[in-house]
C-alpha positions in Angstrom: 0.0 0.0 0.0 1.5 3.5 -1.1 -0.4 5.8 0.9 0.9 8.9 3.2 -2.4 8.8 5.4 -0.2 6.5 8.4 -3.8 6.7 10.0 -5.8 5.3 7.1 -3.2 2.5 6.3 -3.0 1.4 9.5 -7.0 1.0 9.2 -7.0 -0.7 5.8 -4.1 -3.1 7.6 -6.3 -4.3 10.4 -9.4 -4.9 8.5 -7.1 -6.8 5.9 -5.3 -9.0 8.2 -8.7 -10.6 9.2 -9.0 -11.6 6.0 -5.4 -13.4 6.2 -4.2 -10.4 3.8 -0.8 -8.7 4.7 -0.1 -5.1 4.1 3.2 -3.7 3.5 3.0 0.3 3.6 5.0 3.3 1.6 4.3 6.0 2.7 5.4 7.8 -0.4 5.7 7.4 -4.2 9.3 7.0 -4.4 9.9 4.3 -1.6 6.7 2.7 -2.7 8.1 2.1 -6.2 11.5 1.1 -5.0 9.8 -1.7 -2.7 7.6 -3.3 -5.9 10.7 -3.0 -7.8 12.9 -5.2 -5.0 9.7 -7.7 -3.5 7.4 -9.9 -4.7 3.7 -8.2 -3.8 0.4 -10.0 -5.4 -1.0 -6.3 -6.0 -0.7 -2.6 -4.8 -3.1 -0.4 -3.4 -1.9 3.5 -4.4 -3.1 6.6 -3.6 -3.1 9.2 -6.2 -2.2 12.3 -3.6 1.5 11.2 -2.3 4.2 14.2 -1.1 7.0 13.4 -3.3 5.3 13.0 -7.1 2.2 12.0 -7.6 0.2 8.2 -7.9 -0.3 8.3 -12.0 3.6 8.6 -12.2 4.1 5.9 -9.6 1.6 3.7 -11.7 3.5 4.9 -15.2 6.9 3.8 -13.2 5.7 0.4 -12.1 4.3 -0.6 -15.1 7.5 0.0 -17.1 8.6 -3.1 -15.5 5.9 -5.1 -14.0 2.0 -6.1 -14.6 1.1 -6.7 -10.9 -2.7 -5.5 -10.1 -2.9 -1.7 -9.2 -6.0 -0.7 -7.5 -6.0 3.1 -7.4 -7.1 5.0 -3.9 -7.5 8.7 -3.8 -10.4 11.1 -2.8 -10.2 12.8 -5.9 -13.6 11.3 -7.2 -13.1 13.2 -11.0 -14.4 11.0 -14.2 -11.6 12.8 -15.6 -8.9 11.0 -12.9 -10.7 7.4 -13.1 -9.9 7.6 -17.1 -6.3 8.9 -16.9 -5.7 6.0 -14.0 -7.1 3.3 -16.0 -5.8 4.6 -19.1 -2.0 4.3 -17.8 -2.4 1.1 -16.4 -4.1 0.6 -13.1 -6.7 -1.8 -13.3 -9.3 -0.7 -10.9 -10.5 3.1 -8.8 -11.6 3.0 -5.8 -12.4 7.3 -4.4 -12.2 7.6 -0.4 -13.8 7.6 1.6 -14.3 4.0 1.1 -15.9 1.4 2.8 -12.9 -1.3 4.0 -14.9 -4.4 2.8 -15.4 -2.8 -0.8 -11.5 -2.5 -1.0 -10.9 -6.1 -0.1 -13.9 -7.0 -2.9 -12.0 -5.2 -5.2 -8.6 -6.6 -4.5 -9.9 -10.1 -4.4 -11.4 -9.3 -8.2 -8.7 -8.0 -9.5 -6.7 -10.6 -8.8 -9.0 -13.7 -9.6 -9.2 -11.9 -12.8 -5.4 -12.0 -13.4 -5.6 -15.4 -12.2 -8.1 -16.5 -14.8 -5.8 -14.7 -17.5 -2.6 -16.2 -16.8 -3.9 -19.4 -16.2 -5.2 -20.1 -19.8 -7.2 -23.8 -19.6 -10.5 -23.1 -18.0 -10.4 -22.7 -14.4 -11.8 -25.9 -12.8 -12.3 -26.9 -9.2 -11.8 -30.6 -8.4 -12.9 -32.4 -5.0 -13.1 -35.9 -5.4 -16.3 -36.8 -7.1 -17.6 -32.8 -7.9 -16.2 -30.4 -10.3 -16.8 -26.6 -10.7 -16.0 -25.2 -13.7 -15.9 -21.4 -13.4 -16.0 -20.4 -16.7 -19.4 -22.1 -17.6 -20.6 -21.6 -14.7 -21.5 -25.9 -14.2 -20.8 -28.2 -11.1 -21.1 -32.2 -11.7 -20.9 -35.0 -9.2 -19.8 -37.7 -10.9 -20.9 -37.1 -14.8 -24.2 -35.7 -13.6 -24.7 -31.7 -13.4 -26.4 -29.9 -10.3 -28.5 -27.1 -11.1 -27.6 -23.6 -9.0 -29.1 -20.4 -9.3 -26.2 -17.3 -9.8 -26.4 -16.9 -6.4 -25.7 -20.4 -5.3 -22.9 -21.3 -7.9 -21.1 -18.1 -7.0 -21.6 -18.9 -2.9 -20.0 -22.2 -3.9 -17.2 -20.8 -5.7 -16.3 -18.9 -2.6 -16.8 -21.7 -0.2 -14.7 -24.3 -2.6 -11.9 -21.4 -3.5 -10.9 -21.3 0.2 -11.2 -25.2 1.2 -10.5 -25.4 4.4 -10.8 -22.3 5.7 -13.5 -21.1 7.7 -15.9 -18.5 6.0 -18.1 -15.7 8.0 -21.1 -14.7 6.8 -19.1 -10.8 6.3 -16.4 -12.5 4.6 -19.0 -14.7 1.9 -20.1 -11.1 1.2 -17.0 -9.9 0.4 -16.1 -12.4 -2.5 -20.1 -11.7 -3.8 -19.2 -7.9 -4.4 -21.8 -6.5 -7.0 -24.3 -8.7 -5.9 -27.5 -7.4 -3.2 -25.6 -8.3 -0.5 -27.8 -7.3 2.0 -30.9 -9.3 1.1 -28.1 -12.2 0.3 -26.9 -12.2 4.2 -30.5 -12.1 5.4 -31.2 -15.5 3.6 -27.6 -17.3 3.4 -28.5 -20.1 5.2 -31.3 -20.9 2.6 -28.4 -20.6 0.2 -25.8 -22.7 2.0 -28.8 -25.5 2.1 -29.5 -25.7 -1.5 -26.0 -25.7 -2.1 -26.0 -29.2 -0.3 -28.9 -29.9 -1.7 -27.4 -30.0 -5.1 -24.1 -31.3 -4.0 -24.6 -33.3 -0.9 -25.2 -37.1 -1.0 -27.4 -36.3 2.8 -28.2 -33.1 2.8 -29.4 -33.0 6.3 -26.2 -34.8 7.1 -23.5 -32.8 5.3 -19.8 -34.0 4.7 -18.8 -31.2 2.0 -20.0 -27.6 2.9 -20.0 -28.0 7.1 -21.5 -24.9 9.7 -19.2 -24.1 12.2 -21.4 -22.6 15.4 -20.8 -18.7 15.8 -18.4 -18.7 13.3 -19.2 -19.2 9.6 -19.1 -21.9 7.5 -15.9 -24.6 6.0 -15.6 -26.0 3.0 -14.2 -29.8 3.8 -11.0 -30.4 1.1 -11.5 -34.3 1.2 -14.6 -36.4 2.1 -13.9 -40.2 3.0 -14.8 -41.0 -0.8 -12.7 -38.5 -2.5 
């Protein structure tokens, strides 16, 4: 994160790191440009408004020797900015104030875009006898397809993309960005049982897409059949 707020990136941190995403902070252009030049970073959050030069030359910098996501952060809110950002590279705006779980949202699709890109052969999910392929949009058990509404197949995605991890509902919403989250988290749990209605062998007595009280809800990586 290149930001010269110390306040806000130390928000943006802590909300992150519940999310098991670390934050390594610049706090201005220059130094933030020399770090994605010496580390390894999965993407960059940069403000546009930095003391030394500004966040479009930072972005026109880093991408003279490196593709990595850049989500652009600034509270100028101007058409006119979002154009010239996108236009020299960055691949997604977001104009303070901002709401922290919108940020993460945005990370997490840029980056499952990139994914997608670079991987080439259609993105599948395999768990013993189910398959989800993204791209069409399908999940089988064995050789026979399971019918899910957007809502569900996407919920599913989410669940199966972080197998083994415990899910809250908060977090489910975060990976379902553009969707109406609010009526989504009123009726998740009617979600989360059609889900294993379709993919279950016993519903009632799930082995795949498990609760876990007061927490969320786990994806199971292997089943005693897989």
């Amino acid at each position: 994160m290149i930001e010269d707020d110390e306040q806000l990136a130390a928000m943006v941190r802590e909300y992150l790191a519940q999310s098991g995403v670390q934050i390594s902070h610049c706090a201005t252009a220059g130094s933030g440009v020399e770090a994605v030049t010496h580390n390894d970073y999965d993407a960059i959050i940069l403000d546009i408004m930095l003391p030394d030069f500004d966040g479009f030359e930072a972005c026109k910098r880093i991408r003279q020797h490196s593709d990595i996501p850049i989500l652009m952060l600034t509270a100028r809110g101007d058409a006119e900015d979002r154009i010239v950002g996108l236009e020299i590279g960055a691949d997604d705006y977001l104009p303070k104030p901002f709401n922290p779980r919108e940020l993460l949202a945005r990370l997490r699709a840029i980056l499952r875009r990139r994914a997608q890109t670079e991987g080439g052969q259609r993105p599948l999910l395999r768990f013993g006898r189910l398959t989800i392929d993204r791209d069409a949009r399908t999940v089988r058990v064995d050789s026979e397809q399971r019918n899910l509404t957007g809502y569900q197949f996407d919920l599913l995605c989410a669940l199966a993309e972080n197998a083994g991890r415990v899910l809250s509902r908060n977090q489910l919403m975060d990976h379902l960005r553009g969707q109406e989250l609010e009526a989504f988290d009123r009726s998740i749990d009617v979600h989360i049982s059609r889900v294993r209605a379709a993919i279950e062998d016993d519903p009632k007595h799930p082995r795949r897409v498990l609760t876990v009280r007061g927490t969320g809800y786990l994806f199971a990586k292997k089943q005693d059949d897989d």
